[in-house]
N, CA and C of each residue as an Amber inpcrd file, in Angstrom:
protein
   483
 109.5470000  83.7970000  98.0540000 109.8360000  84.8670000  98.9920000
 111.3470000  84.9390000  99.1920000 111.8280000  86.0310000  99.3720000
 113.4330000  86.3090000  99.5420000 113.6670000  86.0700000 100.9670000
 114.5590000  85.3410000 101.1950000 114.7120000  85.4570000 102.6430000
 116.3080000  86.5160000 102.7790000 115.8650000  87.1870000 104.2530000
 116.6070000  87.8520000 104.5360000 117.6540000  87.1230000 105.3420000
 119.0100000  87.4500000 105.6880000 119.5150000  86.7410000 106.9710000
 120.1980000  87.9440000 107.5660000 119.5660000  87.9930000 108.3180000
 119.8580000  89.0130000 109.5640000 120.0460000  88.3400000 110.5480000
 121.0640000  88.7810000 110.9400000 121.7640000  88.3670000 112.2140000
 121.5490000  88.8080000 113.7150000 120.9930000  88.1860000 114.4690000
 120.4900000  88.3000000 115.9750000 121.4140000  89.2270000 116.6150000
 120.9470000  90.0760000 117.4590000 121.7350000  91.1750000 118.3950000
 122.9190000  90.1000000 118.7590000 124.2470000  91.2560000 118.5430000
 125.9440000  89.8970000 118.2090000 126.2390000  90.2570000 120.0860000
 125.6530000  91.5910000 119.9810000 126.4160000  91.9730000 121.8130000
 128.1400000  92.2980000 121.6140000 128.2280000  92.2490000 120.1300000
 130.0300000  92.8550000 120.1190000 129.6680000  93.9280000 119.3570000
 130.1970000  95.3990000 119.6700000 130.7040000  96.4010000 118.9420000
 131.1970000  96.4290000 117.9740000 130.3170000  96.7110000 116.8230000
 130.7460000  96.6370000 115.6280000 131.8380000  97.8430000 115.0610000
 131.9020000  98.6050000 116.0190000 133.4280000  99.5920000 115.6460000
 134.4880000  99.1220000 116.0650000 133.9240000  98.2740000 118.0290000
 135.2570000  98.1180000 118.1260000 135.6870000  96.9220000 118.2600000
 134.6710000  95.6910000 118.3330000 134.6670000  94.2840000 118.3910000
 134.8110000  93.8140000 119.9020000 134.4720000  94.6960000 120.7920000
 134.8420000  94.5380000 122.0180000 133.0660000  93.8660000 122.4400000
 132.7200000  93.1900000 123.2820000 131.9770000  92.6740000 124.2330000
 130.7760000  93.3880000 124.3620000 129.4560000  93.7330000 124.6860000
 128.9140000  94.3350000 125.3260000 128.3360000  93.8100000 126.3930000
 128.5030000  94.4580000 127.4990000 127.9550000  93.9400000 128.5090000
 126.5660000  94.2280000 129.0830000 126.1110000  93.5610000 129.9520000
 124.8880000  93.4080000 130.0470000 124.4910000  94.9980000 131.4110000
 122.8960000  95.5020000 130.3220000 123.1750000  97.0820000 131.2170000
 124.0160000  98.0520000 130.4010000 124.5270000  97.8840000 130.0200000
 125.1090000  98.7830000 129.0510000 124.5600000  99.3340000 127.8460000
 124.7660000 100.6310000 127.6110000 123.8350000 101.2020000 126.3080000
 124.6360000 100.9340000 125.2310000 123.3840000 100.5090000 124.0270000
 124.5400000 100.4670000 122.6000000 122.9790000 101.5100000 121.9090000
 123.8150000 101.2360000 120.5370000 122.9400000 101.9710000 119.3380000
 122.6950000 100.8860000 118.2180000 121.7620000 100.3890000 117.9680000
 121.7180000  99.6880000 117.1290000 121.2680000 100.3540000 115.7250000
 121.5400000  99.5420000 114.2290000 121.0800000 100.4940000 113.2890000
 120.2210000  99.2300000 112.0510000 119.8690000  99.5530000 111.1450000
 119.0350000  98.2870000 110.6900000 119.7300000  99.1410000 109.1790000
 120.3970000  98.4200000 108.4810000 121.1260000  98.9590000 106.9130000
 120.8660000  97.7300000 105.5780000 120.2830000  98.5180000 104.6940000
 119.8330000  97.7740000 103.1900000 121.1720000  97.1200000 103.2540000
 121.6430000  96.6460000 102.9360000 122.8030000  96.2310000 101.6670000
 122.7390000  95.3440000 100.5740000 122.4870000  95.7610000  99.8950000
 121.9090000  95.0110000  98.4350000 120.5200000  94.6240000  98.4380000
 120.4420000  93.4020000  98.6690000 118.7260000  92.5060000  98.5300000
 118.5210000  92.3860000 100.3640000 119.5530000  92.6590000 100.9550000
 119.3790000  92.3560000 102.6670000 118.9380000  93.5520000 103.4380000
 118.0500000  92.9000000 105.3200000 118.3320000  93.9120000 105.5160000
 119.5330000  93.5480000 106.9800000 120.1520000  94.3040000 106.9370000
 121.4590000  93.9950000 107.9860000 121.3970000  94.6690000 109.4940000
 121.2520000  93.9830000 110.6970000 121.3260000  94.9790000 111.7220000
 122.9650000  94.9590000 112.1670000 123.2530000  96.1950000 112.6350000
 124.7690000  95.9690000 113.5390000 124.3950000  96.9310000 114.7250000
 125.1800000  96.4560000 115.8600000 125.2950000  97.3390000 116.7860000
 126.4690000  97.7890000 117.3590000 126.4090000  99.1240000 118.1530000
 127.2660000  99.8340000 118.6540000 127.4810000  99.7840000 119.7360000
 128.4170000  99.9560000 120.8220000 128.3990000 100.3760000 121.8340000
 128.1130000 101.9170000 121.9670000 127.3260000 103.0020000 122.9700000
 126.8640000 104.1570000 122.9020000 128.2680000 105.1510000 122.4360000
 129.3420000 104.2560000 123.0900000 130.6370000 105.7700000 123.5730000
 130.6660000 105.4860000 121.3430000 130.6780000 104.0620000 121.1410000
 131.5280000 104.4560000 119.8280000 130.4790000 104.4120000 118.4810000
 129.2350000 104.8010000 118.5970000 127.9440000 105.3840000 117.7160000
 129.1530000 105.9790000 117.0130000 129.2480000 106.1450000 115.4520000
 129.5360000 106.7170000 115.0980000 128.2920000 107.8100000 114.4410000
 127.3160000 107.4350000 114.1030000 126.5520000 108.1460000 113.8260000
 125.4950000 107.0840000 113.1470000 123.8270000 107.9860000 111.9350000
 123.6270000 106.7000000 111.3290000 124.2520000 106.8370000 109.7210000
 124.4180000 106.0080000 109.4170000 125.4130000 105.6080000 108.3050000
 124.1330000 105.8620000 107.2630000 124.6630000 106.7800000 105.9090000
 123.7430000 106.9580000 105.0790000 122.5300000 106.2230000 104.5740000
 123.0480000 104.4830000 104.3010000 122.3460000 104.1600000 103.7720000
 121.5180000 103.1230000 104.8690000 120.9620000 104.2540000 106.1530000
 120.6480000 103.3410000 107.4400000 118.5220000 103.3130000 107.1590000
 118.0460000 102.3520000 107.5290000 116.7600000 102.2810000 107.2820000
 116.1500000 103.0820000 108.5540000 117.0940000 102.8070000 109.5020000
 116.4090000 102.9410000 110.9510000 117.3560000 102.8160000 112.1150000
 117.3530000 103.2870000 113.2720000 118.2260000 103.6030000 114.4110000
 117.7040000 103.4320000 115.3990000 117.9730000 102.8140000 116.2970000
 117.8480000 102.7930000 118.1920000 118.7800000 102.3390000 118.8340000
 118.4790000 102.7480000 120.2670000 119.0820000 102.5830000 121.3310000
 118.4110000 102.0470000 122.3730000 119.4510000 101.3060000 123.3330000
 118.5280000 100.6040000 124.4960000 119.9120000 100.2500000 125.3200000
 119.3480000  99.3140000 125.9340000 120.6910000  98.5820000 127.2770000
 120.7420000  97.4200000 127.0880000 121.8600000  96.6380000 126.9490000
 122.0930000  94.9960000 126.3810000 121.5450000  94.6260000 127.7830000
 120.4580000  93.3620000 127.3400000 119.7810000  92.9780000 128.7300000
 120.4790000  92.1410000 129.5450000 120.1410000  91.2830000 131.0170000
 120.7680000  90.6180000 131.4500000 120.6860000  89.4380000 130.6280000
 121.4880000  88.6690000 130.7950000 121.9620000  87.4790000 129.7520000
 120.8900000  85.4880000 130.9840000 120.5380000  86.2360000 132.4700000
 120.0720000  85.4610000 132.7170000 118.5540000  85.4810000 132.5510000
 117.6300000  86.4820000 132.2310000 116.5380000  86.5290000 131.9690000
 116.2230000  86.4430000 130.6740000 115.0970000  85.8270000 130.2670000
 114.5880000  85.6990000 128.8460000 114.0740000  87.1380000 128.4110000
 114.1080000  87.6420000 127.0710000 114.0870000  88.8340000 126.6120000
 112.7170000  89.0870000 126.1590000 112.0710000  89.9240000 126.7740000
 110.8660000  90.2250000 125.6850000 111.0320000  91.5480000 125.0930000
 110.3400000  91.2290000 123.6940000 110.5860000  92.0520000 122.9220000
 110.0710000  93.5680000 123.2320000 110.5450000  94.8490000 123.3370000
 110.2330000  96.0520000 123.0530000 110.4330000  96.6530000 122.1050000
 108.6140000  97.3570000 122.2050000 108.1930000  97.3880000 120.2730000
 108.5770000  98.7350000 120.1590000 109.0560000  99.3890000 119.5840000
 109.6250000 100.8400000 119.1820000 108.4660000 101.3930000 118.2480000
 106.7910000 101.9780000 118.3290000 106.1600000 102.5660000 117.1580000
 107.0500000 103.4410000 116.1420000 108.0270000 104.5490000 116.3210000
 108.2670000 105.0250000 115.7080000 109.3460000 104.2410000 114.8270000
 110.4610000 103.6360000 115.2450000 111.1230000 102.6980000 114.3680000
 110.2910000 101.4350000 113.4460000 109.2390000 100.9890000 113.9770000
 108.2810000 100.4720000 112.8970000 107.8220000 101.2500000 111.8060000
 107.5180000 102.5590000 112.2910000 106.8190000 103.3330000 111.4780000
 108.2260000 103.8110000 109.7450000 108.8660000 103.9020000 110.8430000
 110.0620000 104.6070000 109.7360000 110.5200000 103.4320000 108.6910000
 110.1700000 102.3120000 109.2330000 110.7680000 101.1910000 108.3040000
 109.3830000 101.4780000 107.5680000 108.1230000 101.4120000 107.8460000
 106.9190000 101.2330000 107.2650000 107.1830000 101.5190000 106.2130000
 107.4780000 103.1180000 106.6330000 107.8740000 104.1280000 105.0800000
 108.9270000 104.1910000 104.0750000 109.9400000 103.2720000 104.7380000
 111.1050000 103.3400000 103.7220000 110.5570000 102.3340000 102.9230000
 109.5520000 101.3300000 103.1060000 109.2440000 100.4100000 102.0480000
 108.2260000 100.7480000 101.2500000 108.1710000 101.8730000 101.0230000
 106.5420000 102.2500000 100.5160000 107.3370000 102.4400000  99.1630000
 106.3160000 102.1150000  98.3650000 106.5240000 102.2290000  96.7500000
 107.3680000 101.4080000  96.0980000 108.0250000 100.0270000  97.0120000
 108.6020000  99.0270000  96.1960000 107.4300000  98.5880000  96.3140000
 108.5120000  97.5960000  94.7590000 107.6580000  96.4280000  93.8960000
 107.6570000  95.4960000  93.9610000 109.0640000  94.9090000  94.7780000
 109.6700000  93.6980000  95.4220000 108.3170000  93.2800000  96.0310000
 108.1190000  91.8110000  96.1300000 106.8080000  91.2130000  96.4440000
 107.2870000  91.5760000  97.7270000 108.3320000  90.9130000  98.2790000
 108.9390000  90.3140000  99.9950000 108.7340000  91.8470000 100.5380000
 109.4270000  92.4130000  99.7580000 108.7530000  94.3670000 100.5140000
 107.9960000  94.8840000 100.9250000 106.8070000  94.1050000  99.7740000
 105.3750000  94.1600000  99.9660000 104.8140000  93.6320000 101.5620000
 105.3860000  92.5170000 100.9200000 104.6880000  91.4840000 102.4490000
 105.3910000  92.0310000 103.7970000 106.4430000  92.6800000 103.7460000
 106.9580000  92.8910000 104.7170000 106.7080000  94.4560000 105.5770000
 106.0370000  95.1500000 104.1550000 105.2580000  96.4090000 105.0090000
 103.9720000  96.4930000 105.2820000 103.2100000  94.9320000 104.7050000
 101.9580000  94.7080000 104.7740000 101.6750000  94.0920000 106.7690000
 102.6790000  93.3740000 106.6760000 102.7590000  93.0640000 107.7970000
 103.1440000  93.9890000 108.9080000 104.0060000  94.1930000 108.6520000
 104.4640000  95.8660000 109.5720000 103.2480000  96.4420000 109.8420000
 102.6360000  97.0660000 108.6230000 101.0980000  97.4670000 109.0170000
 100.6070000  96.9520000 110.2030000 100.1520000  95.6030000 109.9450000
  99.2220000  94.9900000 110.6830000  99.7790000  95.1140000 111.9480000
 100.9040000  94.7840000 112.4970000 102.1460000  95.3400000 113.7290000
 101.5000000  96.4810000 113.9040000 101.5690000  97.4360000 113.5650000
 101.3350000  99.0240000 113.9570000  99.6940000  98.9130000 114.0160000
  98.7610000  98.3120000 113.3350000  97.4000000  98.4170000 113.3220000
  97.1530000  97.8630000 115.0680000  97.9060000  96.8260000 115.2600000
  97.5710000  96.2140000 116.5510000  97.8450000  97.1800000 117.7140000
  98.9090000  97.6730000 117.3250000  99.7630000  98.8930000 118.4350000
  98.7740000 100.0270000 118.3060000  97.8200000  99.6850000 117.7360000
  97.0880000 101.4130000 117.6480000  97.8360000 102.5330000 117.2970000
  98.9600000 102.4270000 116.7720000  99.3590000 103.2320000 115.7360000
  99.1340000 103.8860000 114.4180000  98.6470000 102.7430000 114.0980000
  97.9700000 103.1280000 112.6280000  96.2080000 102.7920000 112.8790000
  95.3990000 103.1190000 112.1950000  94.0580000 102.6280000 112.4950000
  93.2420000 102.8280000 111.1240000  92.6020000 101.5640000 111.0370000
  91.5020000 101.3660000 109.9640000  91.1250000 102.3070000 109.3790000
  90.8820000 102.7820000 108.7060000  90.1520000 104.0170000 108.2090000
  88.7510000 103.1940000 107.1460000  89.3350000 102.6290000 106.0390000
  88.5260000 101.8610000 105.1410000  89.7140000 100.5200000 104.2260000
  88.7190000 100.0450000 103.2510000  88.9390000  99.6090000 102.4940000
  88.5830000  99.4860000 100.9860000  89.5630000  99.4670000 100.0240000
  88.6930000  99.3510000  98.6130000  89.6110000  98.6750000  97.7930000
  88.9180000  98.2290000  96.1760000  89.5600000  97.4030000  95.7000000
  90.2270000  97.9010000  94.2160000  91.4010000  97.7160000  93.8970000
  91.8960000  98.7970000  92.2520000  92.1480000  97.2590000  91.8680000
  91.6100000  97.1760000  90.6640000  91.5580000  96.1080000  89.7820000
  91.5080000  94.7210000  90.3600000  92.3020000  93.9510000  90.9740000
  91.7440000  92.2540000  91.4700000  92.9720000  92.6530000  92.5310000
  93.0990000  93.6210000  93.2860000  93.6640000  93.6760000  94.7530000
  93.1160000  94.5060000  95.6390000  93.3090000  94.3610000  96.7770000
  92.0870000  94.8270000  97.8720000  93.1150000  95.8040000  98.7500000
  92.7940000  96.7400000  99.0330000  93.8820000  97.5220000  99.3140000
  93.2790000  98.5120000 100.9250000  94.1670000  98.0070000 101.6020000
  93.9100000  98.7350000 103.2960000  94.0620000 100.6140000 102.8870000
  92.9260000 101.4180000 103.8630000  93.7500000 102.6430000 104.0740000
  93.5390000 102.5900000 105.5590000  94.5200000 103.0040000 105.9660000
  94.8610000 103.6800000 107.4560000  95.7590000 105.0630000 107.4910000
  95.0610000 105.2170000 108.6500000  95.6040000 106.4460000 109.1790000
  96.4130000 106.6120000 110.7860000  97.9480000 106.7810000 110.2230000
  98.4240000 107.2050000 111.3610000  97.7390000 108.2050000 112.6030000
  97.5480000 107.3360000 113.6110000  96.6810000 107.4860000 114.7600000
  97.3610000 109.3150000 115.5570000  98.5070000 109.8410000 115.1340000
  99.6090000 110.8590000 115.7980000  99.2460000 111.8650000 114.7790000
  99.3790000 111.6680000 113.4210000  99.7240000 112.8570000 112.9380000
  98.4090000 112.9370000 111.5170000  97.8260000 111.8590000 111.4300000
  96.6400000 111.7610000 110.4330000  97.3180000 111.4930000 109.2770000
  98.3860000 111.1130000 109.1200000  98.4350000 110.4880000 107.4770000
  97.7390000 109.5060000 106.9910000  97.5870000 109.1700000 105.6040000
  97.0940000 108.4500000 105.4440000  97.9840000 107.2580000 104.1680000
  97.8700000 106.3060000 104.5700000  98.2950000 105.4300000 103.9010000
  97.2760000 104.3710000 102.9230000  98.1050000 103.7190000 102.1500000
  97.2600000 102.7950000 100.9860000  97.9610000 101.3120000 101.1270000
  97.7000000 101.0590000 101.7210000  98.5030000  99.0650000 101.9030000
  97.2210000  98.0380000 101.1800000  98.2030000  97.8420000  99.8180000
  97.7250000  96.6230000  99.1190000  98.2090000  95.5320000  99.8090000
  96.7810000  94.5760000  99.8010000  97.0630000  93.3220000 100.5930000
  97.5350000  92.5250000  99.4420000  98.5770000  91.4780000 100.0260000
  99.3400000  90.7520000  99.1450000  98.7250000  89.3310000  99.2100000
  97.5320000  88.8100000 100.2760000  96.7850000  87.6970000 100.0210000
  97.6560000  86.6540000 101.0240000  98.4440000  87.1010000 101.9250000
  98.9710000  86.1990000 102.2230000  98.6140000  85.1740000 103.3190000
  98.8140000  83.6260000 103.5840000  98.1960000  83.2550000 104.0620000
  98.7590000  83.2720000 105.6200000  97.9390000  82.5510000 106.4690000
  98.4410000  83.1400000 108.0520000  99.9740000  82.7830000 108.2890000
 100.4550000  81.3140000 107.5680000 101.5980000  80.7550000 107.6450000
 102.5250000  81.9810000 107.4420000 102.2490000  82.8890000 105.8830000
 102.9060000  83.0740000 105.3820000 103.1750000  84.5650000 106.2680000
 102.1680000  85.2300000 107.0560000 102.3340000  86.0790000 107.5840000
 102.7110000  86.0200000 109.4140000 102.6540000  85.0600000 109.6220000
 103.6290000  84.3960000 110.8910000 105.0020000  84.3500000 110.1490000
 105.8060000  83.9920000 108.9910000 107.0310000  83.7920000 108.5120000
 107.2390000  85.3010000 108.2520000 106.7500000  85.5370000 107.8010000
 106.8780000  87.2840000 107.4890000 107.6650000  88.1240000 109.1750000
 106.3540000  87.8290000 109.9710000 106.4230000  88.6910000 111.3200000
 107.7400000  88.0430000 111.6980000 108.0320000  86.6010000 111.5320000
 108.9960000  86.5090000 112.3610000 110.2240000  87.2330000 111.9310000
 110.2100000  87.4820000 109.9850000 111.6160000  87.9490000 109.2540000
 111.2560000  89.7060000 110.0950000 110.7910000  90.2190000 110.1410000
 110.4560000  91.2670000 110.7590000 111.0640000  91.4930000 112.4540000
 110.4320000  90.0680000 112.9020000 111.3960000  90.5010000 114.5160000
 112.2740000  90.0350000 114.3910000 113.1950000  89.2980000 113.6240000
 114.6000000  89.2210000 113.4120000 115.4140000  90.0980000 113.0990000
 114.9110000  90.4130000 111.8620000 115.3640000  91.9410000 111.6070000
 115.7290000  92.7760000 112.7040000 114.5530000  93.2770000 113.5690000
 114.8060000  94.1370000 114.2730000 115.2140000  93.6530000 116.1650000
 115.9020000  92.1730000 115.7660000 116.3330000  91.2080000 117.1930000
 115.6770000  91.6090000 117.9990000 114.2160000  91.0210000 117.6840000
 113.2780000  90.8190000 118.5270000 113.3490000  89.1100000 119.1850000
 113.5540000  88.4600000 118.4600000 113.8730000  86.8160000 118.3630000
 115.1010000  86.2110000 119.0160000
């Protein structure tokens, strides 16, 4: 499996290297670069925008620094990553929108529809619960370990962790 290293919400402005403080709005953005996936964040005033080769975009308020953080799940920023991984071949891609799935299946976002099997892989369909698409997620077999390591490269990614 490829590991990613994504770097935990920095709380400095990546335009301007200045601080963010707690309560304060930034923009965060989640960007390929090469085999990675990279988050940086903004402060709101200096968003420059999202940068072409951006997977995904949000915004929120840097939390207080004395309370422990729980994570808030964004459906539609799951969803948009869902789709930017659709049709790689990369295994880790695989596992990583297989899992996403299962994320969004739990959120009632996406929902069961069926299952069937194309040659010796077993392959999910669901259907976006909003707009009725339908999707095809080949399961990659992975085991629970491997999909706890997965979820976690997933809420790192998106500094959930």
């Amino acid at each position: 499996m490829t590991d990613y290293d994504i770097a935990a919400p920095s709380r400095v402005c990546t335009a301007t290297g200045r601080e963010l403080k707690p309560g304060e709005p930034f923009v965060a953005v989640l960007l390929e670069e090469g085999e990675k996936f990279v988050r940086k964040d903004y402060a709101a005033d200096a968003w420059p925008g999202a940068p072409e080769k951006s997977v995904a975009f949000w915004s929120g308020k840097v939390p207080p620094t004395d309370r422990p953080r729980k994570p808030t799940f964004n459906d539609d920023l799951l969803l948009e990553w869902f789709q930017h991984l659709a049709g790689s071949s990369e295994a880790n891609r695989q596992n990583i929108r297989y899992v996403v799935a299962l994320l969004m299946m739990r959120r009632k976002r996406l929902k069961f529809e069926d299952a069937k099997r194309q040659g010796t892989t077993d392959v999910l369909i669901l259907r976006d619960a909003r707009n009725g698409t339908r999707h095809e997620i080949p399961d990659p077999r992975l085991s629970e370990a491997e999909i706890v390591a997965v979820q976690d490269e997933v809420f790192q990614a998106l500094g959930w962790q």
